[in-house]
C-alpha positions as CSV (number, residue, x, y, z in Angstrom):
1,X,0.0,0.0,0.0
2,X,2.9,2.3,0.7
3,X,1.4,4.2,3.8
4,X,1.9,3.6,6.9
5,X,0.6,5.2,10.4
6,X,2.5,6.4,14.0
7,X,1.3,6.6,17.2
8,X,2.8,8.6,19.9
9,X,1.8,6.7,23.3
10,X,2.4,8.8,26.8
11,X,2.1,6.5,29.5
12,X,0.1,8.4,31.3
13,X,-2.5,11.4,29.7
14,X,0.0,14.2,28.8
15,X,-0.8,17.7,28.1
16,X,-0.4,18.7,24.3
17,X,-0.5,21.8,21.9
18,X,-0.3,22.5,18.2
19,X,0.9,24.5,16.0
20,X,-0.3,24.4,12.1
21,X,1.9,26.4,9.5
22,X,1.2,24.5,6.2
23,X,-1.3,26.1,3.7
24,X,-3.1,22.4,3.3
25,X,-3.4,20.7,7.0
26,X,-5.3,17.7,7.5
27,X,-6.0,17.6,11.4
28,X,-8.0,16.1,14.0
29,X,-8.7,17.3,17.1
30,X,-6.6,20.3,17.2
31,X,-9.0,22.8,17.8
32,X,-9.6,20.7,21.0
33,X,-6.1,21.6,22.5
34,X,-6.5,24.9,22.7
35,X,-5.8,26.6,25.9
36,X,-9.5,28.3,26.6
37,X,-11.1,24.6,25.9
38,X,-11.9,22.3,28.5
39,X,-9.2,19.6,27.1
40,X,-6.4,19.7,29.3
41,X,-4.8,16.4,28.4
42,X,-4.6,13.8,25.4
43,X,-4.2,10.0,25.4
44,X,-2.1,9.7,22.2
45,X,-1.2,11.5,18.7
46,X,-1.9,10.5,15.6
47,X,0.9,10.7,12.7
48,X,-0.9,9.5,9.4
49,X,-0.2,8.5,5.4
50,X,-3.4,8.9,3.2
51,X,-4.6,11.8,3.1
52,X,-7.7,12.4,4.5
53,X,-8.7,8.7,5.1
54,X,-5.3,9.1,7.3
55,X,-7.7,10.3,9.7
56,X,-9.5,7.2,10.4
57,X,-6.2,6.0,11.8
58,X,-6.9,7.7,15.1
59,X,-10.4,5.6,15.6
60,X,-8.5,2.9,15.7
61,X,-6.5,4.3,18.4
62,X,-9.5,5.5,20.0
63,X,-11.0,2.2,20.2
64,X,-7.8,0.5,21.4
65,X,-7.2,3.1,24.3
66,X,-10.9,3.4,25.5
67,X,-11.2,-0.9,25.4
68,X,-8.1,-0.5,28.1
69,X,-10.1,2.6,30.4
70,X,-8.4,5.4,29.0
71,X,-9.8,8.6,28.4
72,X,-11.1,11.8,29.3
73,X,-14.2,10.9,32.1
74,X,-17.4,12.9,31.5
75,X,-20.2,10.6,33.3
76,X,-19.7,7.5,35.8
77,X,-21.0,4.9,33.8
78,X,-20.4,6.0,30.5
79,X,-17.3,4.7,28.5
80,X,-14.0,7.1,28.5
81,X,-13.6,9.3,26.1
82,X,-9.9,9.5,24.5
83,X,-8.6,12.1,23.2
84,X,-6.0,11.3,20.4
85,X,-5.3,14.5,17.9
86,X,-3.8,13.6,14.9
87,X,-2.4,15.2,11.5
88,X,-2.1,13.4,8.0
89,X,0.2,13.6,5.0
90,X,-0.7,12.6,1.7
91,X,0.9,9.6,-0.1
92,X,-2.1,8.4,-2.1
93,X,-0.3,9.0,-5.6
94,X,2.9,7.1,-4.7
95,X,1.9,3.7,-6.2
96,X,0.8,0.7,-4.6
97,X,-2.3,-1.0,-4.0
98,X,-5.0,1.7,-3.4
99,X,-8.1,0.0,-4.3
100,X,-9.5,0.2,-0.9
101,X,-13.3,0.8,-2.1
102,X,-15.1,1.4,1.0
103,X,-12.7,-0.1,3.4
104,X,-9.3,2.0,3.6
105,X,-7.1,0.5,6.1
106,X,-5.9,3.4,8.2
107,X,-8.8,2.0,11.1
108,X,-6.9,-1.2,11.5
109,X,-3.1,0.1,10.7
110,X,-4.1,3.1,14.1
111,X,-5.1,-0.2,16.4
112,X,-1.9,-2.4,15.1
113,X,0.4,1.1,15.6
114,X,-0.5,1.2,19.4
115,X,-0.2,-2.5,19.4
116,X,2.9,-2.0,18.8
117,X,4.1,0.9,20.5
118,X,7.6,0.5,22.4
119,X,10.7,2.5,23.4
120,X,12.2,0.9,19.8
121,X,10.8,1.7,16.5
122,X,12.1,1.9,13.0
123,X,13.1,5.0,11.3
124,X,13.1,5.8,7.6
125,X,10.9,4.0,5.5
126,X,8.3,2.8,8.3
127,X,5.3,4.6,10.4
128,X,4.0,7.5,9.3
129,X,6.6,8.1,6.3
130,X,6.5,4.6,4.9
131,X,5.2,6.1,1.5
132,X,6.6,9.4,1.7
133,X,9.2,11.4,-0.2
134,X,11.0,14.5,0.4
135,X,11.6,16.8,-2.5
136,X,12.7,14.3,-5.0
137,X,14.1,11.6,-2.3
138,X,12.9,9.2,-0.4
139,X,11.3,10.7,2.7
140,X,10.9,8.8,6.2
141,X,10.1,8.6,9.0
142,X,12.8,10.1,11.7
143,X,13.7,10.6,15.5
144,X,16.3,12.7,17.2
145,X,16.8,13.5,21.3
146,X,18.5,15.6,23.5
147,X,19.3,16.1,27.3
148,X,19.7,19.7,28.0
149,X,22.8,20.4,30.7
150,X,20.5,20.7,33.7
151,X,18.4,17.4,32.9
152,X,15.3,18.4,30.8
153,X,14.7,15.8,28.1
154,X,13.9,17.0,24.7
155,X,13.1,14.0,21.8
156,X,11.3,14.3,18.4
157,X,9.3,12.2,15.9
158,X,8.5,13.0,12.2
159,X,7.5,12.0,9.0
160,X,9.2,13.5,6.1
161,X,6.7,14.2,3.0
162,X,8.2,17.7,2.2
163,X,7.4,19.9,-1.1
164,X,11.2,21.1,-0.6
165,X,14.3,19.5,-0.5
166,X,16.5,18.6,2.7
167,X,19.7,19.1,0.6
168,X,21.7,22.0,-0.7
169,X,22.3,22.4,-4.2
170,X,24.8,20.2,-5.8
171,X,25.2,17.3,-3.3
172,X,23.8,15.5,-0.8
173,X,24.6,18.2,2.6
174,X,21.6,18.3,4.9
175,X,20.2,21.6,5.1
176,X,20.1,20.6,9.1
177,X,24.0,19.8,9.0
178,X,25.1,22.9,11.6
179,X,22.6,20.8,14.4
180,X,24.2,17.7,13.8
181,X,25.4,15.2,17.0
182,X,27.8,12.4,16.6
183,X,27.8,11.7,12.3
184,X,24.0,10.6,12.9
185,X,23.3,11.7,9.4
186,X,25.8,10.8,7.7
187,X,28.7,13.4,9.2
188,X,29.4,15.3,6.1
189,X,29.5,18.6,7.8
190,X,28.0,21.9,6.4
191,X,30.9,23.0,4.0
192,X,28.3,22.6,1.5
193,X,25.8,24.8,2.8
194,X,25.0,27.6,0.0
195,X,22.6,28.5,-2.1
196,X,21.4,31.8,-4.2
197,X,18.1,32.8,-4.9
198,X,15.5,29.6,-5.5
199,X,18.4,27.4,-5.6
200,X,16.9,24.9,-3.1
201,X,18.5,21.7,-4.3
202,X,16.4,19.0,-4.7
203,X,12.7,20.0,-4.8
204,X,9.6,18.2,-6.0
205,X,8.0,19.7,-9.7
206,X,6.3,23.2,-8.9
207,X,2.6,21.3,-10.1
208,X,3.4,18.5,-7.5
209,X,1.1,20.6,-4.6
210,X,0.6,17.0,-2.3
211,X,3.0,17.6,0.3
212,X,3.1,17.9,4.5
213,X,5.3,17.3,7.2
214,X,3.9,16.1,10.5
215,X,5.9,15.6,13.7
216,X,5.8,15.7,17.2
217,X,8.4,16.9,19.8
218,X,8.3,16.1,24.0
219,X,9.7,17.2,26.7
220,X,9.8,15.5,30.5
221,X,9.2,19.4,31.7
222,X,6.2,20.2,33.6
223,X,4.2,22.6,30.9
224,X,0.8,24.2,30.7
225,X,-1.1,23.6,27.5
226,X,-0.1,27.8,26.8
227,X,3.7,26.6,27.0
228,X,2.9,23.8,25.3
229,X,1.8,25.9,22.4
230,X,4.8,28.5,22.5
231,X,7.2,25.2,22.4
232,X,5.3,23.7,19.2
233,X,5.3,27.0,17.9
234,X,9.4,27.3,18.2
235,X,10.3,23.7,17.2
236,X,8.5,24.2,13.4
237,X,11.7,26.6,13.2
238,X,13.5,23.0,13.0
239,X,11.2,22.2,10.4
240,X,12.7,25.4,8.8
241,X,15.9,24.7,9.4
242,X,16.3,21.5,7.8
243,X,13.3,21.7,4.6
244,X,13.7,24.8,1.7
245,X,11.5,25.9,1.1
246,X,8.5,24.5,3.5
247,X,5.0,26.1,5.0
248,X,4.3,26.5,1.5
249,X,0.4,26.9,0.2
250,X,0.6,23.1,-0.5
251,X,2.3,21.4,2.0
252,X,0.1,21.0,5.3
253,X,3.0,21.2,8.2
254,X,2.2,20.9,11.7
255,X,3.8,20.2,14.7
256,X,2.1,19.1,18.3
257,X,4.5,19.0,21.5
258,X,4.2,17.3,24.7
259,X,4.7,17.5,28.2
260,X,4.6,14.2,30.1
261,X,5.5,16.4,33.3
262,X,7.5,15.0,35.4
263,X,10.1,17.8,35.9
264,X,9.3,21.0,37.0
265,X,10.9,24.4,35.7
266,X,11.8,26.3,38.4
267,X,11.7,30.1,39.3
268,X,13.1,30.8,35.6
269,X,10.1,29.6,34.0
270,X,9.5,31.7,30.8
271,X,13.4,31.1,30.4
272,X,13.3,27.3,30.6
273,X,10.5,27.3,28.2
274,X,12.4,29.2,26.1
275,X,15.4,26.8,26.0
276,X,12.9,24.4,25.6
277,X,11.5,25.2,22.2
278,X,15.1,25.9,20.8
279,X,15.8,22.5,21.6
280,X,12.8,21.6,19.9
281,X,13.2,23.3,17.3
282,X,17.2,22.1,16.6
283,X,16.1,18.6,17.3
284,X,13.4,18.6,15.0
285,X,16.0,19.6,12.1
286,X,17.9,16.7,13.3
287,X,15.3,14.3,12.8
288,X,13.7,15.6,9.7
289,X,17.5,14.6,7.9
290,X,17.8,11.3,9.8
291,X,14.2,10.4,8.3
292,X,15.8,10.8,5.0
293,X,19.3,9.4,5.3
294,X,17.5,6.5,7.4
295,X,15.0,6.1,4.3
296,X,15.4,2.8,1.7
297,X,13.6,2.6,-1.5
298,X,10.3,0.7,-1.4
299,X,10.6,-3.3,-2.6
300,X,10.3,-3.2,-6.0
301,X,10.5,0.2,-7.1
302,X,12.9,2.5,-8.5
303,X,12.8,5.7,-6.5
304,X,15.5,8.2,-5.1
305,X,17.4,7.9,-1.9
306,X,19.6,9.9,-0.1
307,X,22.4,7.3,-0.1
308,X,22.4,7.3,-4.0
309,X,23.4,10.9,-4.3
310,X,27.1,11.5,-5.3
311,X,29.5,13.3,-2.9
């Protein structure tokens, strides 16, 4: 089929924002997180292929999570009610078998997702950015984390279907080379970072207008759902960082963050949160360009891939 479906699973219900910069978003849910509505926690999020039947994935998860008890509680005796946002990017013209008729799959790929959810999990071509591509290369799905120098944890989760490249012109440097740790994608340093006007390197056609990056970043730090928001709102700088162009009119970027709270910010608070989503943000870049480098053609099929690009 080419698609594919992640779930991010808190262990416990974690307050969550979002942040939508993309011209063509696909959401669910969102509305729901903002900070004058009564939600003040979510069960899961959603990261979806297929468009807008993408968005059946997170019924799936819904009706895993609310089997198990968990959920938002409204009346004693009445089921739970979880609350799983979710975003989708479109893959539906990649090839593949797509002759769902009135049965797509995402329903059943959302419930085997959380079936599956684990502190290990594939990057590249799997979850979310099984059938993606960025620009003209394979896209992915990618992670990156950090541990600031007082403890706060910072870790993030996308899935690569850009509109605009992740590579300078003329050869295969990450645009999100200077953010970098340890050669995780690929160590080629930024020497090659430059570019004149629209130069962006590796692009998709300008009438190719079904694009989106969706991600989510986290943090162990205690958060209200209004620094929530201000978090997700810096990290899609990462998304900048490491896409050219991106938060086009076609693409549909969004970003959600997390807090599972269990470390508290101190008297510096606006300060912390402030470190927080430059974290974000510089970890996001990172794993946008490991989705890609991590990313292997599908079986069968001749398409593009990082690790084919000449030096």
């Amino acid at each position: 089929m080419r698609t594919g479906v992640t779930v991010i699973l808190p262990d416990d219900r974690a307050v969550c924002a979002c942040d939508v910069r993309g011209g063509g978003p696909g959401t669910r849910e969102t509305d729901a997180l903002s900070p004058e509505n009564l939600v003040d926690a979510i069960d899961a999020v959603v990261l979806s292929g297929g468009s807008v039947y993408g968005l059946a994935a997170a019924d799936g998860v819904t009706a895993w999570l609310g089997a198990r008890g968990r959920g938002y509680g409204l009346v004693a005796g009445v089921p739970p009610s979880p609350v799983v946002p979710g975003a989708i990017l479109f893959d539906v013209a990649n090839g593949g078998d797509k002759a769902w008729d009135e049965a797509p799959p995402y329903r059943d790929l959302g419930r085997a997702a959380i079936a599956a959810t684990g502190l290990d999990f594939a990057l590249g071509t799997a979850g979310a950015g099984y059938g993606a591509m960025a620009g003209t290369l394979k896209g992915g799905t990618g992670s990156a984390s950090v541990v600031s120098a007082d403890g706060f944890t910072v870790g993030a989760v996308v899935a690569v279907n850009s509109w605009g490249s992740v590579v300078a012109p003329g050869g295969r440097t990450f645009w999100a080379a200077p953010y970098e740790l340890a050669g995780e994608f690929g160590g080629l340093g930024s020497a090659g970072l430059a570019a004149g006007p629209d130069q962006w390197g590796l692009p998709k056609r300008p009438d190719e207008t079904r694009n989106t990056t969706i991600a989510c970043v986290a943090t162990d730090a205690i958060l209200t759902p209004s620094q929530a928001k201000r978090v997700a709102v810096m990290a899609q700088d990462g998304l900048a960082r490491a896409i050219r162009p991106v938060h086009a009119p076609f693409d549909g970027d969004v970003v959600f963050a997390l807090s599972t709270g269990r470390r508290p910010l101190g008297e510096a608070a606006d300060y912390t949160v402030a470190r927080l989503g430059a974290l974000a943000a510089d970890t996001l870049a990172r794993a946008v360009a490991r989705g890609v480098f991590e990313a292997t053609p599908w079986p069968d099929a001749p398409v593009s891939c990082w690790r084919d690009l000449s030096s």
